[in-house]
C-alpha positions in Angstrom: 82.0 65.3 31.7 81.7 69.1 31.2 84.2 71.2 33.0 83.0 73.3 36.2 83.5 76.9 35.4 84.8 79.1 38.7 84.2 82.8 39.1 87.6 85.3 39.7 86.8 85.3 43.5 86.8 82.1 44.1 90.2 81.7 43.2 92.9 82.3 45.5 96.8 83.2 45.3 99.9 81.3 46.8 102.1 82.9 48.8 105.3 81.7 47.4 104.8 80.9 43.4 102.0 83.8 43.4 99.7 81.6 41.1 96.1 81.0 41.7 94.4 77.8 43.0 91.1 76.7 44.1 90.7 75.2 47.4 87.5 74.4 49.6 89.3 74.9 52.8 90.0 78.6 54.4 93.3 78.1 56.0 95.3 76.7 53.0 97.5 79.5 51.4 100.3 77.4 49.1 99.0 75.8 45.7 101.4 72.8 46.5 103.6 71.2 49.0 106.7 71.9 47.4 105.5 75.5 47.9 104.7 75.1 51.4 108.3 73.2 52.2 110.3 76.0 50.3 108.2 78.9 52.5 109.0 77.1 55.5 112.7 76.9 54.5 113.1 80.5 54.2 111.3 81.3 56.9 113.9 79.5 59.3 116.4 81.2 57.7 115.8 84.8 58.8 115.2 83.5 62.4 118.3 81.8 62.7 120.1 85.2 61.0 118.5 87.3 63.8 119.7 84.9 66.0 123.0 85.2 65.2 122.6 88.9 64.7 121.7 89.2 68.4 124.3 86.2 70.1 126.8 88.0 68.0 126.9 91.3 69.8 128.7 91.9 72.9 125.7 92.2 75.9 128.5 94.7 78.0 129.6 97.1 75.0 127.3 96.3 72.2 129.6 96.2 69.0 129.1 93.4 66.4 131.2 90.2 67.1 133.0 88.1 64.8 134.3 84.6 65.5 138.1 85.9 66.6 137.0 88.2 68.8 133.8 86.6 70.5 135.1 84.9 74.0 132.1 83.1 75.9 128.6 83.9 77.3 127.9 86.9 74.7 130.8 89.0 75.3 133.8 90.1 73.3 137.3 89.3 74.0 137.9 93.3 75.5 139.8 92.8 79.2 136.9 95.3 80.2 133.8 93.3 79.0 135.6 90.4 80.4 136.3 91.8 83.5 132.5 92.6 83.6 131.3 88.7 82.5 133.5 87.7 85.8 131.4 90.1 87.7 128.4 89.2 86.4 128.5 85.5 86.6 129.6 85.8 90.5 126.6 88.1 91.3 124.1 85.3 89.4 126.0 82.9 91.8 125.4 84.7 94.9 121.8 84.9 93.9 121.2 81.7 93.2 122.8 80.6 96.8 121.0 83.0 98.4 117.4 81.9 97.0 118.4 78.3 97.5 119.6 78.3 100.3 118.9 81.5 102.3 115.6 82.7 101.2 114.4 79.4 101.7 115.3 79.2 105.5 114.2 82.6 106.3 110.8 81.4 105.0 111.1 78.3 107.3 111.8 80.2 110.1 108.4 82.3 109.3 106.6 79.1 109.4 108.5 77.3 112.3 107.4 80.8 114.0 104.0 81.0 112.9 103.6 77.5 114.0 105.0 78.2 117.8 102.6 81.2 118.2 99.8 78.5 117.6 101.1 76.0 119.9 101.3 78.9 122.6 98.3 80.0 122.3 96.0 76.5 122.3 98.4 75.4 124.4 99.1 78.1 127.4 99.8 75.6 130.3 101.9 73.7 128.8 104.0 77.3 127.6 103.9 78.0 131.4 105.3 74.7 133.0 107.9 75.3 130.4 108.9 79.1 130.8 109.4 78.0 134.4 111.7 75.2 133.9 113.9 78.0 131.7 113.8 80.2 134.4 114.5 77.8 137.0 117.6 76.6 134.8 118.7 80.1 134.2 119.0 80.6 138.2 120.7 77.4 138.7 123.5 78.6 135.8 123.4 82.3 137.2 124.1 80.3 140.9 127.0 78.3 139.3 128.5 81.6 137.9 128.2 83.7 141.3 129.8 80.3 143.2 132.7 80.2 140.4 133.6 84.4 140.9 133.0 83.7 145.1 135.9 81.3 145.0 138.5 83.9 143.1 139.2 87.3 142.8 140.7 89.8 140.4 144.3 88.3 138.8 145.6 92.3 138.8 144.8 94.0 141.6 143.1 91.6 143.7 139.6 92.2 144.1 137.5 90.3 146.1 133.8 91.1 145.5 132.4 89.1 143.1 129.6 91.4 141.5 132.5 93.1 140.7 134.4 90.7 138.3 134.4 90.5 134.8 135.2 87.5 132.2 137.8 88.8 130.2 138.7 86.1 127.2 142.1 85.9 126.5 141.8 85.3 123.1 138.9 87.0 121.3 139.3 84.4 117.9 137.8 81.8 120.3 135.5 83.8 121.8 131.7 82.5 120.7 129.5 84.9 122.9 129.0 86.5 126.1 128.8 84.8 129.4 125.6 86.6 130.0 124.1 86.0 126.3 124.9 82.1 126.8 123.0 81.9 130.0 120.0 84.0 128.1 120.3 81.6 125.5 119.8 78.6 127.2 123.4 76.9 126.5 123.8 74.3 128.9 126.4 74.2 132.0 129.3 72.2 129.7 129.5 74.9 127.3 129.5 78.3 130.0 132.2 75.9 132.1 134.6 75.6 129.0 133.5 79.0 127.5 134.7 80.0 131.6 138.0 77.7 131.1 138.7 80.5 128.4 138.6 84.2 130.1 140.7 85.2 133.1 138.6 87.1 136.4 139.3 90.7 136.3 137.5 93.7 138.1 135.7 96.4 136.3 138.1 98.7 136.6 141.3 96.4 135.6 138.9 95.5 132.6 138.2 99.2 131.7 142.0 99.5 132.2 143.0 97.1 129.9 140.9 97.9 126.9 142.0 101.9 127.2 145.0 100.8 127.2 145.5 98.1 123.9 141.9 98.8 122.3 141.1 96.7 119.4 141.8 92.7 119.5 143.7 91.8 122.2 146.4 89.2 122.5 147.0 87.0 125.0 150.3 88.2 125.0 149.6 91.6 125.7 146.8 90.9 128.8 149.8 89.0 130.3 152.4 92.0 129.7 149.7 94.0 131.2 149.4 91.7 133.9 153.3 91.5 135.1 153.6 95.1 134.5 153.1 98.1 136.6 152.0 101.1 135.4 152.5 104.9 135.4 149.8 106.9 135.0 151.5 109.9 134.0 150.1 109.3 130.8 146.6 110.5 131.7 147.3 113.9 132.6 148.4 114.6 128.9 146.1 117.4 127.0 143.9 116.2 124.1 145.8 116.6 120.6 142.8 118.4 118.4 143.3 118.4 114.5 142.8 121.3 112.3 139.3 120.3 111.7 138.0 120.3 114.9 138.9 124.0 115.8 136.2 126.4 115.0 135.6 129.9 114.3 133.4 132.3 116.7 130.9 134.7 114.8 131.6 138.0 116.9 135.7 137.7 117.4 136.4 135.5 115.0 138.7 133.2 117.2 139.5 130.0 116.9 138.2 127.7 119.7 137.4 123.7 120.5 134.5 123.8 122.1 131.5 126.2 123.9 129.0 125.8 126.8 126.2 128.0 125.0 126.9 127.9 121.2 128.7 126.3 119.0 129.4 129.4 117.2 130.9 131.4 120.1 133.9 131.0 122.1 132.7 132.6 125.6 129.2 133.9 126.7 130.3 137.5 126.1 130.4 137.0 122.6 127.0 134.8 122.3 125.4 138.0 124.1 126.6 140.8 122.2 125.9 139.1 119.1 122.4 138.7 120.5 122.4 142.4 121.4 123.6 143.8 118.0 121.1 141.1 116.2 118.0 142.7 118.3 118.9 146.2 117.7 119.1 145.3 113.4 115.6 143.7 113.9 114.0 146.8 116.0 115.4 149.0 112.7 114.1 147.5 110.1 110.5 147.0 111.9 110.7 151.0 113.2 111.2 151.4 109.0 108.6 149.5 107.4 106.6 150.7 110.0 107.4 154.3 109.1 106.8 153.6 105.3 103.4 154.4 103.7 102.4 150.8 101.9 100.5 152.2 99.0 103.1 154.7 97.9 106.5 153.6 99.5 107.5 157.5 100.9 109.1 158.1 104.3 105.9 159.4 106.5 106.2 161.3 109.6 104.4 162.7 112.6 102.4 165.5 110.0 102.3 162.8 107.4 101.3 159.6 109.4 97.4 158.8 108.7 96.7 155.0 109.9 98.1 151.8 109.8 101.2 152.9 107.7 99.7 155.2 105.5 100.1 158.5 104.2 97.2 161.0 104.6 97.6 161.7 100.8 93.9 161.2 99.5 95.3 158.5 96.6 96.4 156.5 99.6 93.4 157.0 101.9 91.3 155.6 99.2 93.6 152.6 98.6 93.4 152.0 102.4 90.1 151.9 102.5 89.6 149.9 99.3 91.9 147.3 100.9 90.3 147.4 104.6 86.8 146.4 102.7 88.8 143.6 101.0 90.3 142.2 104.2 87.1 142.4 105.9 85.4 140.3 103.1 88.4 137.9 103.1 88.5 137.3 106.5 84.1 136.4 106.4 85.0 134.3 103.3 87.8 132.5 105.6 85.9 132.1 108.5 81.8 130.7 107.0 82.3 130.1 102.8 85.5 127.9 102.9 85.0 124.7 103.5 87.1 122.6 105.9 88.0 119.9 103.4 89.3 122.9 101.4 91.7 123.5 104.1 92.5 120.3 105.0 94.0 119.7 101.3 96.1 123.0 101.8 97.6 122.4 104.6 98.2 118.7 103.7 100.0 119.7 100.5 102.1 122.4 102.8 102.9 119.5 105.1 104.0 117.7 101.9 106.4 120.6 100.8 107.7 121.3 103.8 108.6 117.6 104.3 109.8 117.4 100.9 111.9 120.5 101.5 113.4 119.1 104.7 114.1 116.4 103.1 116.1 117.8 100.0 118.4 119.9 102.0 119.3 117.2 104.1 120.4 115.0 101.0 122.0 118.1 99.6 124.0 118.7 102.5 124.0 115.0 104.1 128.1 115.1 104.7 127.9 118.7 106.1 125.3 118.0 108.6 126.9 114.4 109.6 130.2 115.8 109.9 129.0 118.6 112.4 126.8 116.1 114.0 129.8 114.2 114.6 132.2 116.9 115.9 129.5 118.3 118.1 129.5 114.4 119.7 133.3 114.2 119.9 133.4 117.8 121.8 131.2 116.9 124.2 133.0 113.6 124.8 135.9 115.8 125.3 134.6 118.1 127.6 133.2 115.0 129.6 136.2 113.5 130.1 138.0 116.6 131.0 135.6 116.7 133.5 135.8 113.4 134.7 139.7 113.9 134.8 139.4 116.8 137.8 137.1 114.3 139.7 137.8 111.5 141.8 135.8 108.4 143.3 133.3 109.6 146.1 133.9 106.4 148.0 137.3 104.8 147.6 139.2 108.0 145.6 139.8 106.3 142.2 141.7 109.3 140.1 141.4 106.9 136.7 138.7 108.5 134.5 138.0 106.1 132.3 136.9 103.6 135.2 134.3 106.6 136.6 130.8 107.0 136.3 127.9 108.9 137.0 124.9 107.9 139.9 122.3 109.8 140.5 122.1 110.3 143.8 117.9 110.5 143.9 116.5 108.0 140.9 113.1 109.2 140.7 114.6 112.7 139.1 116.6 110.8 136.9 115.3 111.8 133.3 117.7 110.3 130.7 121.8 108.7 131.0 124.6 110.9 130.3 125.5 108.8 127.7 122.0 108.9 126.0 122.1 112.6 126.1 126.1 113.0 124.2 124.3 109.7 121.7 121.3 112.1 121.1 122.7 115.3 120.5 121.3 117.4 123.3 123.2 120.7 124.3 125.9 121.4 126.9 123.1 123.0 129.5 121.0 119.8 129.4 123.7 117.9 130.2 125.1 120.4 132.9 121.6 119.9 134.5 121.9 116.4 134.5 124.9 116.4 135.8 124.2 118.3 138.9 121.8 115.6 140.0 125.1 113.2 139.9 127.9 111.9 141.6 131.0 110.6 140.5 131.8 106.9 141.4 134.2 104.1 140.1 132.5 101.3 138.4 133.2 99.0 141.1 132.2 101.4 144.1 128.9 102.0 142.0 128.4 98.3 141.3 128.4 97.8 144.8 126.2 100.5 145.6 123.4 98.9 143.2 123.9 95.2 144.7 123.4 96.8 148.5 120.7 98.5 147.9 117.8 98.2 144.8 118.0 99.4 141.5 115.5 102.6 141.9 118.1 104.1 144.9 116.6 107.2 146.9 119.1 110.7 148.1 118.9 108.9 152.0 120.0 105.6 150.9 123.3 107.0 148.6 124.1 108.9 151.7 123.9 105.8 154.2 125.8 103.9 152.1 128.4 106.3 151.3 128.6 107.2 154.9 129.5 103.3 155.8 131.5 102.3 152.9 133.3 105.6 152.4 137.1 105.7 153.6 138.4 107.9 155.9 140.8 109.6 153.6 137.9 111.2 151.5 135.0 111.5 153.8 
């Protein structure tokens, strides 16, 4: 048989032994298998060195590991890296509890409540029979409460009223919640009867008493101490020790003061207003100057001088003022019909985005200042409040303990905010003077009282009545 002759391009090269074959097929690129096998070998050798090259280098500090110094998981024997490894493996730990176990139920709870707002809303009778049987329970537990504090009174002073009494738990490590919060809850009568089996009846004075006294966790030690003791309350009449930090200096005199009615910058009112006075005269200056000053030419003009609109009556400036009257005129006809409002929109849009960008900078620049003020500003007021509640007395029954006062408005309908609220949002001393003046002082039981007498929205004719029969004869 003749030999089949092949042209140069139909040959082909192998990519191991580099010689040339002849194959039909278009995916074969060895001239043998041995070829192929040897390719293959070599192959898995530089994929196992760069996997070597990369196990072998520490994942914390990235230097080349040898077998003496590699310790486990891709890290080198260095106390730091290992230190780091620890760290590491607890934090892949916690995340692996977390999305097996809580991620999970927060998602169930998604669904259980997804589910619920379905079954409510096909089913609304049903949801109503069965809000009323809570209710109904609630009272019943509320009832069994009122009974319990009807048959005792307070174990320090003696109190009788029950609106008046308190739960006080004796030891807080056993304490699981609230007596209110487990009625809300639902808990049946067996757990509020031994949750009640843990706390001792005190009024809300005795109560207030007690935690000014030992604040923190309280022992059942200490309540009982408290209890057989009798105390002096010389104590009470002690100044406030201030720290270095929370004196301030005032602007104008440069003394060093605690706290001020107007300003926190000024001692006394004296100061705030000449500073005030002395700032107004520096402003009416420097507007009397520029005023005074030509704007094309910068000289002093005077009475001879003085053309219009501060400028000169030198014909250079005339000229340049009326050159720049003709360019506000066509400004203002360009602001008013050309510009377009969408035009405007985008600039004041990206000036709202500065501004709240600038804000928001110098707050993170000074974040500790502004907190730290924010936070002595809180603490004077307290301060002053308490002084304040430490010259007054009970309006009913006299109580001189400040810590067990509080503040009623005698008319609720000009009530605007709580005294409280007010020092917790930062508003100045006069807001809170105003507020104040629609007040009286009462002890937390006296004021207690007051609400359970009469409603909780009290008029200036009922605190009167009231006062008038409950009051004792020693302060009325």
């Amino acid at each position: 048989m003749p030999k089949t002759e092949y042209l140069p391009e139909e040959y082909k090269t192998c990519r191991y032994c580099e010689k040339k074959f002849i194959s039909s097929s278009e995916n074969r690129f060895y001239c043998s298998r041995q070829c192929f096998k040897m390719a293959r070998k070599e192959y898995e050798q530089k994929l196992c060195k760069s996997n070597y090259a990369i196990k072998m280098t520490c994942k914390h500090c990235g230097l080349f590991m040898n077998r003496k110094t590699y310790h486990s998981g891709g890290c080198c024997n260095k106390e730091s890296c290992i230190d780091k490894e620890k760290l590491h493996r607890k934090k892949l730990a916690q995340r692996k509890h977390y999305n097996t176990h809580v991620r999970k139920s927060k998602r169930d709870k998604k669904k259980e409540a997804e589910s619920s707002r379905r079954h409510r809303k096909n089913n609304p009778t049903k949801m109503r029979a069965v809000e009323q049987k809570k209710r109904l329970e609630r009272k019943q537990k509320r009832e069994w409460i009122t009974n319990y504090k009807e048959s005792k009174s307070c174990e320090k002073c003696g109190e009788n009223r029950w609106f008046c009494l308190d739960f006080h738990h004796l030891d807080i490590s056993q304490k699981k919640l609230n007596m209110a919060g487990i009625v809300y809850n639902g808990c049946p009568l067996a757990v509020i009867k031994a949750e009640a089996d843990k706390c001792i009846l005190l009024c809300a004075n005795c109560h207030r008493h007690l935690h000014f006294l030992f604040k923190g966790d309280l022992t059942p030690e200490q309540t009982f101490q408290w209890l057989n003791s009798v105390e002096k309350l010389d104590f009470l009449s002690n100044d406030i020790k201030y720290l270095d930090d929370d004196y301030t200096e005032c602007v104008h005199c440069k003394k060093k003061f605690i706290f001020s009615p107007n300003h926190v910058k000024y001692c006394s009112d004296e100061c705030f207003e000449t500073e005030r006075l002395i700032k107004r005269r520096v402003d009416s200056k420097r507007k009397y100057n520029k005023q005074m000053t030509c704007k094309h030419c910068g000289t002093r003009c005077y009475k001879h001088t003085y053309h219009s609109h501060a400028c000169c009556n030198a014909p250079e400036c005339i000229e340049a003022e009326k050159i720049y009257k003709r360019k506000s005129v066509q400004q203002e006809y360009y602001d008013k019909h050309i510009k377009s409002t969408e035009a405007v929109a985008k600039s004041e849009k990206k000036k709202m985005q500065k501004e709240l960008k600038r804000r928001s900078d110098r707050f993170i620049n000074n974040k500790e200042h502004i907190n730290k003020t924010k936070r002595l500003a809180k603490k004077q007021k307290r301060d002053w409040l308490d002084d304040y509640k430490k010259n007054a007395s009970c309006a009913c029954c006299g109580e001189k303990r400040w810590f067990c006062l509080d503040f009623h408005h005698i008319d609720s309908s000009s009530k605007t905010q709580k005294i409280s609220d007010l020092i917790r949002c930062s508003f100045g001393f006069k807001v809170i003077q105003r507020e104040l003046e629609k007040c009286i002082v009462l002890c937390t039981n006296c004021h207690r009282h007051l609400h359970f007498d009469c409603e909780k929205k009290v008029s200036a004719e009922q605190t009167e009545e009231w006062l008038n029969k409950n009051r004792k004869k020693e302060y009325a």
